[in-house]
C-alpha positions as CSV (number, residue, x, y, z in Angstrom):
1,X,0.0,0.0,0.0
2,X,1.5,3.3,-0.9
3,X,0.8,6.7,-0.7
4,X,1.2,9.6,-3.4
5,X,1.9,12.7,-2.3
6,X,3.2,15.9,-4.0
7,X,5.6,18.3,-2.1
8,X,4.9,22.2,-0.9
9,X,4.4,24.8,-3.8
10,X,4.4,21.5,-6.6
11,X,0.7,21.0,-7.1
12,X,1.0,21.9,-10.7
13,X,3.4,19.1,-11.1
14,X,2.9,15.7,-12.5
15,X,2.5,13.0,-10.2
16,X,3.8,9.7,-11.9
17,X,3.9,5.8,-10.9
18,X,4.6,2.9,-12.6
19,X,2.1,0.4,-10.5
20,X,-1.5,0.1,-8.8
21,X,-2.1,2.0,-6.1
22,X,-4.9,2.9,-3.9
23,X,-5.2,6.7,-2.8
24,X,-6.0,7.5,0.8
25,X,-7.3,10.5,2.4
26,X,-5.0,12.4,5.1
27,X,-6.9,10.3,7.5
28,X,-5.5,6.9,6.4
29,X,-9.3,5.6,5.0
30,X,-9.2,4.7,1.1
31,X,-10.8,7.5,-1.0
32,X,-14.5,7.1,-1.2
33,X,-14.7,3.9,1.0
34,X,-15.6,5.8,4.2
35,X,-16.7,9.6,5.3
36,X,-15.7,11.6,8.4
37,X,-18.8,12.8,10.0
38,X,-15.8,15.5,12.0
39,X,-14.0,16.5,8.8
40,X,-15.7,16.5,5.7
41,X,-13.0,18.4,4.0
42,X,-11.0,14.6,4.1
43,X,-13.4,13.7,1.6
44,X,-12.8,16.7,-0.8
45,X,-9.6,16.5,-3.5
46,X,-9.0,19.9,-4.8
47,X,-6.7,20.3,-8.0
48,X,-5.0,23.6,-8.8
49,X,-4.5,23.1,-12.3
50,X,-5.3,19.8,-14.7
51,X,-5.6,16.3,-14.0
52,X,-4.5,13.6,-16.3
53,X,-4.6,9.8,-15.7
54,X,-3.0,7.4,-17.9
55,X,-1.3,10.7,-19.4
56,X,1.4,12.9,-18.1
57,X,0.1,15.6,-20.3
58,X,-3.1,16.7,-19.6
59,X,-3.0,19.6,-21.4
60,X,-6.7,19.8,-22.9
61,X,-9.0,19.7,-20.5
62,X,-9.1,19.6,-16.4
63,X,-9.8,15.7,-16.3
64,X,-7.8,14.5,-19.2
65,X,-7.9,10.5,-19.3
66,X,-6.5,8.1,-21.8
67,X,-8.3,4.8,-21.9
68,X,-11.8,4.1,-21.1
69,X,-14.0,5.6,-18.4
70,X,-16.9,4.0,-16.4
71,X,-18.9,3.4,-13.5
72,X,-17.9,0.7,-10.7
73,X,-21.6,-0.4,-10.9
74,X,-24.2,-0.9,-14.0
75,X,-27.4,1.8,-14.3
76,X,-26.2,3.2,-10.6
77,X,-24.6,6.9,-11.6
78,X,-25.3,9.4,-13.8
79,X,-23.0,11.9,-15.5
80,X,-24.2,15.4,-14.2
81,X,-27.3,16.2,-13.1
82,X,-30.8,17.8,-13.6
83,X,-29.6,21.4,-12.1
84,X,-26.0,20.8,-12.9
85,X,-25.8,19.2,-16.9
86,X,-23.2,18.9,-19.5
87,X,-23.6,21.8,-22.0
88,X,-22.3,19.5,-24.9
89,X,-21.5,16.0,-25.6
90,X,-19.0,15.2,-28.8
91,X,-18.9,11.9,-29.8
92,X,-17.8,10.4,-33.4
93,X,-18.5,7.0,-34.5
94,X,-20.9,4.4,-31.9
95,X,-22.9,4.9,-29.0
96,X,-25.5,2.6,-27.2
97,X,-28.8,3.4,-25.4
98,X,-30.3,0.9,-23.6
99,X,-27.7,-1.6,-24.9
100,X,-28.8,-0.3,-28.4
101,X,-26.0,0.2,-30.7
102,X,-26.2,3.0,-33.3
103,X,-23.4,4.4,-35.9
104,X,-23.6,7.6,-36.4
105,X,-23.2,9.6,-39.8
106,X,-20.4,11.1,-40.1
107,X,-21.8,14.3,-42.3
108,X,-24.7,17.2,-41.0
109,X,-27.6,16.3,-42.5
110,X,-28.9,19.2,-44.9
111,X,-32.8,21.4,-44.1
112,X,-35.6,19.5,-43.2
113,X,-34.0,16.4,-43.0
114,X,-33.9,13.6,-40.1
115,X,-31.7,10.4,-38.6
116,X,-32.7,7.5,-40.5
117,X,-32.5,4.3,-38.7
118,X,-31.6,1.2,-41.2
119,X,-32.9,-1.3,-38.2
120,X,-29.3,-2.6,-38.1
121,X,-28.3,1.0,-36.0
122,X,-26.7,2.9,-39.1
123,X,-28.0,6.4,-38.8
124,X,-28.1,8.3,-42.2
125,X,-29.6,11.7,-43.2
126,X,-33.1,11.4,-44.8
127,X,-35.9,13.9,-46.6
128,X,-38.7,15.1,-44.8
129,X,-42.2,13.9,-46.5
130,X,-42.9,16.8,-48.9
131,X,-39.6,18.7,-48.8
132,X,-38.0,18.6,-51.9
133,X,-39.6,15.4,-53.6
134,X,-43.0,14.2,-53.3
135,X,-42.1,10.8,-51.3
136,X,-42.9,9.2,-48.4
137,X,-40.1,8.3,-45.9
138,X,-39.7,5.9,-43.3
139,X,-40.5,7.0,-39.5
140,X,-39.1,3.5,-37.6
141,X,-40.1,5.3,-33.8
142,X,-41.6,9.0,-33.5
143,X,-42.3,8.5,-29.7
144,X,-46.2,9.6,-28.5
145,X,-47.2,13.5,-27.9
146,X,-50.3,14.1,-25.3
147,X,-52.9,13.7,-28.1
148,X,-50.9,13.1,-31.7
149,X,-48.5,10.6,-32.3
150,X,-47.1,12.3,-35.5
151,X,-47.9,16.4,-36.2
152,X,-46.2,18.6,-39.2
153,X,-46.2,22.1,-38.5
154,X,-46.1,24.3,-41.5
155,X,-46.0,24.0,-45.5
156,X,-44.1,23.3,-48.3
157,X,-44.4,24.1,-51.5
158,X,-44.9,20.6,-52.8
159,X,-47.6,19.6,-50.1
160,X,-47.1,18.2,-46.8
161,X,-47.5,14.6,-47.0
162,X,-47.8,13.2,-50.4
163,X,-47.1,9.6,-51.7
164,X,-44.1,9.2,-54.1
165,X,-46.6,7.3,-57.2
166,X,-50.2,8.6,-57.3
167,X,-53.1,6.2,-56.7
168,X,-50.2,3.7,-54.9
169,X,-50.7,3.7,-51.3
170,X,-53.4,3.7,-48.9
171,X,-53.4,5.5,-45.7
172,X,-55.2,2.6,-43.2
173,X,-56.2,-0.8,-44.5
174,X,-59.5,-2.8,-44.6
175,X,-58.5,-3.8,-41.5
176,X,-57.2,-0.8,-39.6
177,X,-58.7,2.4,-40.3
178,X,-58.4,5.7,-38.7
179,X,-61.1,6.5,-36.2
180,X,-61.6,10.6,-37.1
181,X,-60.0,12.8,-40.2
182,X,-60.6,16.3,-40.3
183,X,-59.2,18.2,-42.9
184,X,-61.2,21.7,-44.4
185,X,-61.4,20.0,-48.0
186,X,-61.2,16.8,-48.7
187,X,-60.5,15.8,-52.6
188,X,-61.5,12.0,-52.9
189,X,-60.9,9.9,-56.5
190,X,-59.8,12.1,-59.4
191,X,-59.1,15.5,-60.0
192,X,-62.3,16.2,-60.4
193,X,-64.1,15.0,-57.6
194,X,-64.2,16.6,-54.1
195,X,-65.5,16.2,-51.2
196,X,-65.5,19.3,-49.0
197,X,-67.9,21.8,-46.1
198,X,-68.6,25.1,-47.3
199,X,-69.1,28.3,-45.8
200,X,-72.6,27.5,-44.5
201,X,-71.4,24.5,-43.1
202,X,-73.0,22.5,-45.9
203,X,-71.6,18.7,-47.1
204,X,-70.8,19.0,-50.8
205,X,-70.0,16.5,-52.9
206,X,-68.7,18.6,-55.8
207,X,-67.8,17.3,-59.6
208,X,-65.4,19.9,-60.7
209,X,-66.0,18.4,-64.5
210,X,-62.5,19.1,-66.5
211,X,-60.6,21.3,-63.9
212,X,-57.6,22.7,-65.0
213,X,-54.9,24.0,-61.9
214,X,-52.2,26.2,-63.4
215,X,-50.0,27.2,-59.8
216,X,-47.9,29.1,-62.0
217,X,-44.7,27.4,-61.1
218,X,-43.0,26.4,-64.8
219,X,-41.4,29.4,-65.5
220,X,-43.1,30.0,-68.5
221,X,-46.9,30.3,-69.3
222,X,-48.6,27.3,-70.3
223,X,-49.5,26.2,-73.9
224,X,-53.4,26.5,-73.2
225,X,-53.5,30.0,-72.3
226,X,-53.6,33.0,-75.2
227,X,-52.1,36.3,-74.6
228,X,-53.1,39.7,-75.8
229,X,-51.0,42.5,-74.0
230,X,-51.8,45.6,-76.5
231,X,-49.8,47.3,-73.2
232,X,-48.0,45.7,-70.6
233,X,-46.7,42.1,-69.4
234,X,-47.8,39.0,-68.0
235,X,-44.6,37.1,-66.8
236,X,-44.6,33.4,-65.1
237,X,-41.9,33.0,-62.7
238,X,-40.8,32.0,-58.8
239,X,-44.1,30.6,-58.8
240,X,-46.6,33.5,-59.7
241,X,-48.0,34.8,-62.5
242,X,-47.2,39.0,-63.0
243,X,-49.3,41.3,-64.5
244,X,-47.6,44.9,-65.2
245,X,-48.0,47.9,-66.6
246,X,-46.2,51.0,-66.6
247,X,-48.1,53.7,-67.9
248,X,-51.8,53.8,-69.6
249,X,-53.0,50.5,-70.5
250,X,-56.9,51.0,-70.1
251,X,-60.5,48.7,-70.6
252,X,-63.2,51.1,-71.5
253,X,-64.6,52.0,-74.5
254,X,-63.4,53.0,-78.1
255,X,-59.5,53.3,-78.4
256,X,-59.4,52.6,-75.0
257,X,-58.6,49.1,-75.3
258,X,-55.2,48.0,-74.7
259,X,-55.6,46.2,-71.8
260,X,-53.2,42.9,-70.6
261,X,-55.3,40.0,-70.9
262,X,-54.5,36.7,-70.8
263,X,-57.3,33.7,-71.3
264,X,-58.9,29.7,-71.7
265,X,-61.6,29.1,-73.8
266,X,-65.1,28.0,-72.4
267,X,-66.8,24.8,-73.2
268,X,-70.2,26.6,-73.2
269,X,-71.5,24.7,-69.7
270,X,-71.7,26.0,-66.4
271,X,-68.2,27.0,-64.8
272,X,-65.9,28.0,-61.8
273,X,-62.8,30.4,-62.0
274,X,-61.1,30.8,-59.2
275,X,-57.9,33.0,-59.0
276,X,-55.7,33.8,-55.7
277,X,-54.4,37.1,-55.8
278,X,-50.9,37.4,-53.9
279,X,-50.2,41.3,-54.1
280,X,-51.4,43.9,-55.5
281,X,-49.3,47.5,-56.7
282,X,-51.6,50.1,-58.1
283,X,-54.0,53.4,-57.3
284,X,-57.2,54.3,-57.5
285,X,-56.9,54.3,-60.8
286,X,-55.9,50.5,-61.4
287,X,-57.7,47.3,-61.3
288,X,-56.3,43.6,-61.7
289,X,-58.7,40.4,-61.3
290,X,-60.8,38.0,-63.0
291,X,-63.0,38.2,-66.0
292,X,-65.6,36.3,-68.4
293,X,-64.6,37.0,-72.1
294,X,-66.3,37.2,-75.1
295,X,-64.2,39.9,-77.0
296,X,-62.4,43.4,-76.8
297,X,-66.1,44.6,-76.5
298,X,-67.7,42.4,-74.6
299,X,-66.1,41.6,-71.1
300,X,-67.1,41.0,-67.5
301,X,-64.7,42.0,-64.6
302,X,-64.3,41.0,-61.2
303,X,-61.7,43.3,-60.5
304,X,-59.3,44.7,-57.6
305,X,-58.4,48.1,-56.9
306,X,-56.1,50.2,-54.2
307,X,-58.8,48.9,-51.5
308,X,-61.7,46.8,-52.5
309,X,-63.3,44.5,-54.9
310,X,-65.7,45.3,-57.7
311,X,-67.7,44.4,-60.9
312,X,-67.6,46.2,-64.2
313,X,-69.1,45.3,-67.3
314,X,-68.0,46.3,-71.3
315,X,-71.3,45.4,-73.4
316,X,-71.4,45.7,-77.5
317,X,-68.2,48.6,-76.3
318,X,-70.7,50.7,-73.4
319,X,-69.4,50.5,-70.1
320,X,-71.7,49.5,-67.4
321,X,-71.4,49.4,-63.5
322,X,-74.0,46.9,-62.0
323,X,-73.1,48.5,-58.6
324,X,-71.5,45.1,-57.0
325,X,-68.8,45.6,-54.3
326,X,-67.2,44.5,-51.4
327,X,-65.1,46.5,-48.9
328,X,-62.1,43.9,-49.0
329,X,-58.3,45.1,-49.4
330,X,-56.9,42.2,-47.8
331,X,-54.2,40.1,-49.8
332,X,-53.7,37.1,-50.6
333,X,-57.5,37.8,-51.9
334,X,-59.7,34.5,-53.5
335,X,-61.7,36.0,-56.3
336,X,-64.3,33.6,-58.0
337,X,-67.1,33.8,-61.1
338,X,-69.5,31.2,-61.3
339,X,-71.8,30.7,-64.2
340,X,-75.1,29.0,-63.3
341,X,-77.6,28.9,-66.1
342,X,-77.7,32.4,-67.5
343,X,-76.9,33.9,-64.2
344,X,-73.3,35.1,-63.0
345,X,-72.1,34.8,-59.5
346,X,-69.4,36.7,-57.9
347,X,-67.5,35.7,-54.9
348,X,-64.6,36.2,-52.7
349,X,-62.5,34.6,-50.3
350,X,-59.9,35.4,-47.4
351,X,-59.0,31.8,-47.1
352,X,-59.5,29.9,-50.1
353,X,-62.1,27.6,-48.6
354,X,-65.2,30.2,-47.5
355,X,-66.7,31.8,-50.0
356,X,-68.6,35.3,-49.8
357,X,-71.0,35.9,-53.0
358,X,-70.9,39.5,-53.4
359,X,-73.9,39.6,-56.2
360,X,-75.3,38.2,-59.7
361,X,-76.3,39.4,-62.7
362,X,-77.6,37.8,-66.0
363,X,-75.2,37.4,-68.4
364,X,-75.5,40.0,-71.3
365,X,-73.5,37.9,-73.6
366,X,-72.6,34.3,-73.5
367,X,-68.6,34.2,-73.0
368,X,-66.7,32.0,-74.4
369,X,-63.3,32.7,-72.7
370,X,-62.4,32.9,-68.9
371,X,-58.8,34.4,-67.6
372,X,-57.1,37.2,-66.1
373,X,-56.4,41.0,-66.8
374,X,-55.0,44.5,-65.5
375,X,-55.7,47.7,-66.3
376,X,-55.1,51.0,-65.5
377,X,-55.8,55.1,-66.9
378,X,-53.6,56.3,-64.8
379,X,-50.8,55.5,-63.0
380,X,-48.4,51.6,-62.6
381,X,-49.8,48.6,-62.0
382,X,-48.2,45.4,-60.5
383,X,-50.6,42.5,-59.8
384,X,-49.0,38.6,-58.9
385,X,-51.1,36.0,-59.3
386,X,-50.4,32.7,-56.9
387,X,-53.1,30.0,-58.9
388,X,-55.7,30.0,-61.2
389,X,-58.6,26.9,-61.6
390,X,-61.1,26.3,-64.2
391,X,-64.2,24.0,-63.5
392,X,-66.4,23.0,-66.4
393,X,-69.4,20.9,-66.4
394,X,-70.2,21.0,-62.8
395,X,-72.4,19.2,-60.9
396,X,-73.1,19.1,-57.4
397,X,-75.2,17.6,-54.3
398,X,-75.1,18.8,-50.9
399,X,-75.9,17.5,-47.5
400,X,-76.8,20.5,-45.7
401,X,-75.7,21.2,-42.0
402,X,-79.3,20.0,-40.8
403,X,-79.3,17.0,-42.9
404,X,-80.9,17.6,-45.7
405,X,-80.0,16.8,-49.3
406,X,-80.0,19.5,-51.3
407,X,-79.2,20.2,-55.4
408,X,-76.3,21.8,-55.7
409,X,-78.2,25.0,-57.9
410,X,-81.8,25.8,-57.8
411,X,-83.7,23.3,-60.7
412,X,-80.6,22.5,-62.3
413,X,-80.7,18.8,-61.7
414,X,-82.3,15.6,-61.3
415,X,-83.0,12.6,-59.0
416,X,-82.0,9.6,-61.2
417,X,-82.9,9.7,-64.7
418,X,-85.1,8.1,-67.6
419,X,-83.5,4.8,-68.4
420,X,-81.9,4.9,-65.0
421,X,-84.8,5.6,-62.3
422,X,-84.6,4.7,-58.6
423,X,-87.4,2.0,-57.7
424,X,-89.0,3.7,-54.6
425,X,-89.0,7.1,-53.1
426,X,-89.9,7.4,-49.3
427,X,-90.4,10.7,-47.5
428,X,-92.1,11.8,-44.4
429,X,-92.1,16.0,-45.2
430,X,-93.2,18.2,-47.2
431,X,-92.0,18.2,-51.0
432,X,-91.6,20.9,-53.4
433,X,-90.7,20.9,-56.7
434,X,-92.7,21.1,-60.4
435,X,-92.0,17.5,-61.5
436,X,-92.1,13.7,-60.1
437,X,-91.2,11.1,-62.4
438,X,-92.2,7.6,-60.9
439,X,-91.4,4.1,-63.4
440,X,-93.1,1.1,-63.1
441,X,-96.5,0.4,-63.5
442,X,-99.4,3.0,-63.3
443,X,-101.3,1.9,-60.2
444,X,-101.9,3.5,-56.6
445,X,-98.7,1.0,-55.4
446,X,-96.3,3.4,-57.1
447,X,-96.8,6.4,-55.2
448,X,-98.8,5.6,-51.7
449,X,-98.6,7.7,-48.4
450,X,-97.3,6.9,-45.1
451,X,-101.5,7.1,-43.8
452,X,-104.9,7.4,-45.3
453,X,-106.5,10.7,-45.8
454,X,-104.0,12.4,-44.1
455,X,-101.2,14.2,-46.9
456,X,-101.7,16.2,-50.0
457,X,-100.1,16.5,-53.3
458,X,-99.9,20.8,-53.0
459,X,-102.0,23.0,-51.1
460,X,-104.2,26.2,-50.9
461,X,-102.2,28.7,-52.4
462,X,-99.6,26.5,-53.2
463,X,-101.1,24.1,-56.1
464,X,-99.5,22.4,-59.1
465,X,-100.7,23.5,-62.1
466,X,-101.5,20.6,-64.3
467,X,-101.8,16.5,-63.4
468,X,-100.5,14.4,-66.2
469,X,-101.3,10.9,-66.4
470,X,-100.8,7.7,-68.9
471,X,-103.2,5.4,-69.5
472,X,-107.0,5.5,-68.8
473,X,-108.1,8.5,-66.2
474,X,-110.9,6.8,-64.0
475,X,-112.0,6.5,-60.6
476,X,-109.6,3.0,-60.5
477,X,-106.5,5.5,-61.3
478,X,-107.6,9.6,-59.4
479,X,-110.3,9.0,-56.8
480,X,-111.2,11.9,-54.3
481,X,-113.0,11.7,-51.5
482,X,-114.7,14.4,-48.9
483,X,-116.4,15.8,-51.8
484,X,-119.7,14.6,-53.4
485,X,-117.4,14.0,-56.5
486,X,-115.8,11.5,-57.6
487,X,-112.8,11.1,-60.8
488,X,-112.3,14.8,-60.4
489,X,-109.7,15.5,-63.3
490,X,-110.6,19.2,-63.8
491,X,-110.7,22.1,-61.9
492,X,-113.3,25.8,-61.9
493,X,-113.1,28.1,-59.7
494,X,-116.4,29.1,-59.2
495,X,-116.0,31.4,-56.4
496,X,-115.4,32.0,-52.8
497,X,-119.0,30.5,-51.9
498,X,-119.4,26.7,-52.0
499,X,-121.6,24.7,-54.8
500,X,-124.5,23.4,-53.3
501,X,-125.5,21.1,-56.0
502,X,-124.6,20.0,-59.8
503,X,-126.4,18.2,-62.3
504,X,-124.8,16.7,-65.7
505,X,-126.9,16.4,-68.7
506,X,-124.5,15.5,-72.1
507,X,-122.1,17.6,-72.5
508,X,-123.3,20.5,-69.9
509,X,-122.8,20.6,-66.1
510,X,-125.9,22.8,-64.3
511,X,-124.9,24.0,-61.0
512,X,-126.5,26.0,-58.2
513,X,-124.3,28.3,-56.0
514,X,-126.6,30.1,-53.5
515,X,-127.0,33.1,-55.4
516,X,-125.7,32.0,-58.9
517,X,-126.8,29.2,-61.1
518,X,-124.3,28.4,-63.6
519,X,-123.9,26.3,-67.2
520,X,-120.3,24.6,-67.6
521,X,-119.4,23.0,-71.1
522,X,-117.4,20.0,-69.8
523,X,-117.1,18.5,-73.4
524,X,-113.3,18.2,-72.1
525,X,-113.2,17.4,-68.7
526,X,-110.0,18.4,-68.2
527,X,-110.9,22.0,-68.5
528,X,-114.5,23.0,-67.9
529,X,-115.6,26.2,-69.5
530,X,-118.6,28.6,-68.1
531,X,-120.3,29.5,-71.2
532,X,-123.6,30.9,-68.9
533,X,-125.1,32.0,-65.8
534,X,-128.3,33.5,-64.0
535,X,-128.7,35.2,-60.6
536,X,-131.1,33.3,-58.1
537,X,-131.8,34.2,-54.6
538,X,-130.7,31.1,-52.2
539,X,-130.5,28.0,-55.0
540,X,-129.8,24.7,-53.2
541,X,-130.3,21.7,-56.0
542,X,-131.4,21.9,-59.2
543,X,-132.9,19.6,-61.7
544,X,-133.1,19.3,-65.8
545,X,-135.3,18.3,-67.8
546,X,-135.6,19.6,-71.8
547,X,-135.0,23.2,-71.8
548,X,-135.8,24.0,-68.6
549,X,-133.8,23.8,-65.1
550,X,-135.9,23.7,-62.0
551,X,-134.1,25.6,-58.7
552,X,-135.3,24.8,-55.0
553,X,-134.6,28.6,-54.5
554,X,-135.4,28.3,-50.9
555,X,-137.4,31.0,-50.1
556,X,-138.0,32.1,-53.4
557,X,-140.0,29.3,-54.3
558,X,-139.3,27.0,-56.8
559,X,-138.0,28.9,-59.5
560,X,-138.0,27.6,-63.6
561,X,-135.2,29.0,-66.2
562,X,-135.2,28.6,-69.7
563,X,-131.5,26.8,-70.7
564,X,-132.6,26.3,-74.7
565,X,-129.6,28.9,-75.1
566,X,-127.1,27.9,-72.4
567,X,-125.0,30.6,-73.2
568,X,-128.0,32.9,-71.8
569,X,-130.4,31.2,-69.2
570,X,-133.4,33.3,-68.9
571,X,-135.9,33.4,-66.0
572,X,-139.6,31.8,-66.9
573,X,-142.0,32.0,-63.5
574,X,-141.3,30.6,-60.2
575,X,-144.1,29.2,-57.7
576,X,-145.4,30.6,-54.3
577,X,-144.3,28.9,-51.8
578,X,-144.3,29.9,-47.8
579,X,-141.4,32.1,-46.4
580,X,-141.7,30.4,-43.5
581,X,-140.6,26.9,-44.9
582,X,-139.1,27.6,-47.9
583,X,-137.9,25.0,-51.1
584,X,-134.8,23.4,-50.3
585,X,-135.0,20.3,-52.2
586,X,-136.2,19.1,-55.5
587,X,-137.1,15.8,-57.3
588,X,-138.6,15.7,-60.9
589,X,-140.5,12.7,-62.6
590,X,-141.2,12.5,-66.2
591,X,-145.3,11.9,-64.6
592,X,-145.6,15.0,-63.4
593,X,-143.7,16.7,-66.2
């Protein structure tokens, strides 16, 4: 057993040995083995200077040790602490954690890139999903977060998560699906198909016919689109499309039409333009946007100035303002024309997703070209564009927030079609509409309510206009009841006092209505025609016999009309009979007559 000491004023000097040894305190314990309750400052080694073991250079650091370095016992010590940690740890080549070996690259991995684990330990530098190519990449253990086991924060140009081969991958199995996605739009199937909530909360399930995406990130403008810049530039580069103009480059009338335009032809259907304005250059007396083209004098603009949105029109060369607006200066800026029908819609957006519709006119021309422009009489102009999308042939249904299915215009489409008809339609509210195509065969099974005598097809006020039917119209096919008719297939209004009582003799319908008797021609029974009429006091039946009608008149007596013109029934006699009982019914026999 030996001891090591250093002499008085030497503490800077290297101690050397050449065999093991054991260091003891000033006390005589072994270092470390035991503590002195009386003198803690035996326990303490302080250096003046660096320590080297295995070295008798230890030039580097304060602890400078050549060979390996570890605890007496496994998992017992740490190396620093919580409040008192290394700042950095350099180590080159292999390291283990929890007896896992890795090798680590020897190279910094570039931006947006992460350790990929081979499953052997070899670390190598790999591409975030969406960075630079549209790839998936492997994450072997991304550890658990309180709610999300794997979050990206931010965009990329390319997307965020994106497989590298379309129509490839799946994201779950048949087997093992996710439990909830939420997403603001959701495109499903092919390009033009999407599934998405709108502003008013509304499911749509939206065919975006033949869209066509230009995000303005070749470099060069695209084949499909025609150019006519009179005045001024449009310019495709670091991903925008630029519209400029220096000086006058005007959209009015006459010679004032030199305008930058750039445009797609139309298919002649319904479409959507959408375009997302990035920034915007200009005064008062500039305007950059959308428009609906037919020629240099004929246009429809859904334009941007200094500080809000607005709609111009240029009709057979007359310009017109049809005084739709919107307050809205913010950038980037959505700006959107819809064609329905006839009708043009204009809307705007803050977010791409919620759209506002400003207003709608009907179209004074039909366009036949969709596109972009800027203009100005007065001043620069400098307008980037960040995308542009065309949707022809659109078709749409809607599950509104309430539940209800909805068209995706107003009577613009149909429920199944001829050739291709659903079997059964069940409902159990009100319907509205002008048509109701049922296939199959013609009898009261086709179209039955939910109880008897309970529904109606229209109502007061709110009737259809005409009943069309195939096959033979009786009291087997239309029967109504509450009424003393029956096979009721056309309709007089004969006033707002109730018929008390009808008789039909060939082709002519003799009807009492308290104070009126009436003659219908009802040679088409689809549409009964007063040709004639007479006054009476208080009719209540009538009867016909000849040329005459006989009126119980109440308490004017039984009362006779000549009907040998029915166009003009004129008064004969009547008999005498009591006030006090009065004629209210009448029964003739060919005896008496």
């Amino acid at each position: 057993m030996s001891y090591l000491t250093a002499g008085t004023g030497s503490a800077d000097s290297a101690i050397t040995w050449t065999m093991p040894f054991t260091w003891f305190n000033s006390g005589g314990t072994a270092w470390g083995t035991t503590y002195s309750a009386t003198d803690p400052g035996a326990n303490n080694m302080i250096i003046e200077g660096n320590v080297g073991i295995g070295t008798t250079n230890p030039s580097s650091f304060r602890l400078q040790v050549a060979g390996n370095v570890g605890p007496n016992t496994n998992n017992l010590y740490d190396l620093g602490s919580p409040a008192l940690s290394w700042r950095n740890i350099y180590v080159s080549g292999t390291t283990a954690f929890n007896n896992v070996v890795y090798n680590w690259s020897a190279v910094q991995g570039g931006t947006n890139t992460y350790l990929k684990n081979d499953g052997s330990g070899n670390l190598t530098w790999a591409t975030v999903a969406g960075a630079s190519t549209p790839s998936w990449q492997e994450v072997t253990d991304v550890g658990a977060t309180t709610t999300h086991w794997v979050w990206f924060a931010g965009a990329t140009s390319s997307g965020d998560l994106r497989p590298s081969t379309t129509l490839m991958y799946d994201l779950g199995t048949s087997a093992y699906r996710w439990d909830d996605v939420w997403g603001q739009v959701f495109h499903v199937g092919s390009s033009t198909w999407d599934l998405y909530q709108d502003g008013n909360q509304d499911f749509v399930i939206d065919n975006r016919g033949l869209a066509n995406l230009d995000n303005f990130n070749n470099n060069s403008i695209e084949t499909y689109w025609t150019t006519s810049t009179p005045v001024g530039t449009f310019t495709e580069s670091g991903e925008h499309l630029t519209v400029a103009c220096a000086g006058v480059c005007d959209w009015y009338t006459g010679a004032n039409e030199s305008a930058p335009i750039i445009y797609q032809d139309l298919g002649g259907g319904d479409f959507i333009a959408t375009v997302k304005m990035d920034s915007y250059s200009g005064a008062a007396t500039t305007n950059a946007g959308i428009i609906a083209y037919l020629d240099r004098n004929n246009s429809i603009m859904w334009i941007r100035d200094n500080d809000s949105l607005g709609v111009w029109e240029l009709v057979s060369d007359a310009a017109v303002s049809p005084g739709i607006s919107a307050a809205v200066s913010n950038l980037p800026v959505w700006l959107r024309i819809r064609r329905v029908g006839t009708r043009i819609y204009f809307d705007y957006s803050l977010d791409g997703f919620s759209f506002i519709t400003s207003g709608s006119i009907v179209q004074p021309f039909t366009p036949t070209k969709v596109g972009l422009m800027g203009k100005s009489w007065g001043g620069a102009l400098t307008a980037t564009f960040d995308s542009f999308e065309l949707n022809e042939n659109i078709a749409q249904v809607r599950i509104s927030n309430t539940g209800t299915l909805l068209s995706g215009h107003h009577n613009g489409q149909d429920i199944g079609s001829f050739g291709n008809s659903w079997k059964n339609s069940y409902a159990s509210g009100t319907y509205y509409g002008g048509y109701l195509n049922i296939t199959g065969t013609s009898t009261l099974a086709d179209l039955t309510p939910q109880a008897h005598n309970l529904y109606s097809i229209g109502e007061n006020g709110n009737a259809f206009k005409n009943f069309y039917a195939s096959g033979t119209v009786d009291t087997a096919h239309l029967v109504t009841e509450g009424t003393r008719v029956r096979g009721q297939i056309g309709i007089f209004n004969t006033s707002s006092t109730v018929p008390r009582d009808g008789v039909v003799v060939g082709n002519k319908l003799y009807m009492v209505n308290g104070t009126v008797f009436n003659i219908f021609d009802v040679s088409n029974p689809l549409k009964p025609a007063l040709i004639g009429s007479a006054t009476t006091s208080d009719g209540y039946q009538v009867a016909v016999q000849g040329n005459y009608a006989y009126i119980a008149d109440n308490a004017a007596g039984l009362r006779i009309f000549n009907i040998s013109n029915p166009y003009s029934p004129t008064y004969v006699t009547s008999s005498d009979i009591s006030a006090t009982s009065g004629c209210g019914d009448i029964e003739l026999s060919l005896i008496h007559i």
